[in-house]
Structure formats: C-alpha cells, structure tokens
C-alpha positions in Angstrom: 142.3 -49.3 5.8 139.2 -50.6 3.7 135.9 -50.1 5.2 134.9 -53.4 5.4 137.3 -53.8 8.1 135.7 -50.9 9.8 132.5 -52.4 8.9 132.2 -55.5 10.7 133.2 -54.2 13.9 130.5 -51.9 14.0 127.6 -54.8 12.8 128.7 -57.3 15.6 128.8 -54.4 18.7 125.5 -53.3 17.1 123.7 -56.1 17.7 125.4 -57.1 21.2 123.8 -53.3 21.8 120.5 -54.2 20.2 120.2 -57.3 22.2 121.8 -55.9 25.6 119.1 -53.0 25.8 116.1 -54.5 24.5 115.8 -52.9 21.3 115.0 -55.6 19.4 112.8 -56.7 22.4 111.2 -53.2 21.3 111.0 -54.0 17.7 110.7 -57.7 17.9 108.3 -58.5 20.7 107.6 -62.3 19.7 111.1 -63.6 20.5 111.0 -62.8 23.9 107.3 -65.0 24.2 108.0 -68.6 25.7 109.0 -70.6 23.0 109.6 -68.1 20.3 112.6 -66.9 22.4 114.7 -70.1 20.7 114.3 -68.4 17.3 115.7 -65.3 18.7 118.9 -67.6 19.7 119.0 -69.2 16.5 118.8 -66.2 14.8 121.3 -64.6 16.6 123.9 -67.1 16.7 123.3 -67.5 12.7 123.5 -63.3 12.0 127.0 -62.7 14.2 128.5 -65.9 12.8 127.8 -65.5 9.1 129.4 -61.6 9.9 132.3 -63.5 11.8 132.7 -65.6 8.9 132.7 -62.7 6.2 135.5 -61.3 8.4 137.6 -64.1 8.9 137.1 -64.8 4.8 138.7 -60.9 4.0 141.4 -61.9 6.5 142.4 -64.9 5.1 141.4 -66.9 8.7 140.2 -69.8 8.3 136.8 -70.4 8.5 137.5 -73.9 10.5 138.9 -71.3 13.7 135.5 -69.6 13.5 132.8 -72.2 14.5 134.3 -73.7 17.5 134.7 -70.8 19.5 130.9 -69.9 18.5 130.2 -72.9 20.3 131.9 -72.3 23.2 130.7 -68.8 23.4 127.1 -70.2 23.1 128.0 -72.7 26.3 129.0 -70.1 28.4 126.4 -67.6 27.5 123.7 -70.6 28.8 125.9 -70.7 31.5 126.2 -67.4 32.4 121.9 -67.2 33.0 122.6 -69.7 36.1 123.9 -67.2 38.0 121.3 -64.3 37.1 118.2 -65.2 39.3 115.7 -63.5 36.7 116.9 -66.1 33.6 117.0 -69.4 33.4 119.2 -72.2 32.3 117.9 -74.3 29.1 119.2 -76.5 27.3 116.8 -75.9 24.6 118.5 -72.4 24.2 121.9 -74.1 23.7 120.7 -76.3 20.9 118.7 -73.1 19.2 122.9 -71.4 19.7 124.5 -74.4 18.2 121.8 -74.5 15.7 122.2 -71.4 14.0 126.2 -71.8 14.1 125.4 -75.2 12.0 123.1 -73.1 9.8 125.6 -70.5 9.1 128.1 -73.4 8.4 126.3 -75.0 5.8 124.7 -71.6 4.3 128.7 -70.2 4.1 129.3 -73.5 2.4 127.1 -72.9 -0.3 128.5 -69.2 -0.9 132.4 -69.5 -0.3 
C-alpha cells in the first residue's frame, strides 16, 4: 500500500478533529468572530475538497463524482445547526461551503 493512500485518510479526520474540538478555535480565534466565521467555512470546504480531489486523482475517480457530494454535504451540515439550539442556520454559511468547493474546482483546474 503506498502512503499516500494512508495519507489522506489521516489529513481529512484531522481536520474533522481540529474543527470538532475547537482546536483551531484555540489557534485561530478570528474565525469564530461574527463575520469572520464565513472564511472559516470557505476555508474549510476549499482544504478537505482540494484533499478529496488529490485522492480521487490517485484513484483514478473522477473528479466530476467529487464536487457534488461536497455540496450536498455542505447543505446538510447548515442543516444540521437547526436542530442544535446554540447554532444558527445561515444561508450566508452555505454560500461561504459552496464557495470554497467552487474555489477548489477551479484551482484543481489549473493544476490537473
């Protein structure tokens, strides 16, 4: 098994752990300040799919099976926030999510 492989796995659950228990709130204050917090999104959204999209290029996947289901995972994470009483649904955190899957898009356009 190449390491790559081994790799990627370990980025994308790092940062689901970074943002789950406010480390990079720890390291990163500004994103969690009222309006900064949409850069976090974007940010996010552009770092796990330009990993996603390394992975799927060493796999052979299509990259056209990748961007999709990063917008549907955006939806439903704004989605999920209606149901927890301490967040808040915006709509200005979905376009920062679909924003930084378009971002990733066109910056793996220019690479692959």
């Amino acid at each position: 098994m190449e390491l790559h492989f081994i790799l990627y796995p370990i980025l994308l659950i790092g940062m689901l752990f970074a943002v789950q228990f406010n480390i990079v709130q720890k390291y990163v204050p500004i994103f969690y300040k009222k309006g900064w917090d949409k850069v976090g999104h974007l940010f996010l959204y552009f770092t796990a799919t330009m990993v996603l999209a390394f992975l799927f290029k060493d796999l052979n996947i299509p990259l056209k099976f990748l961007f999709f289901p990063m917008c549907v995972i955006g939806i439903i994470h704004e989605i999920r926030h209606e149901s927890d009483p301490k967040r808040d649904f915006e709509f200005m955190d979905m376009a920062a999510n679909f924003m930084g899957v378009i971002l990733a898009f066109f910056f793996i356009q220019m690479i692959f």
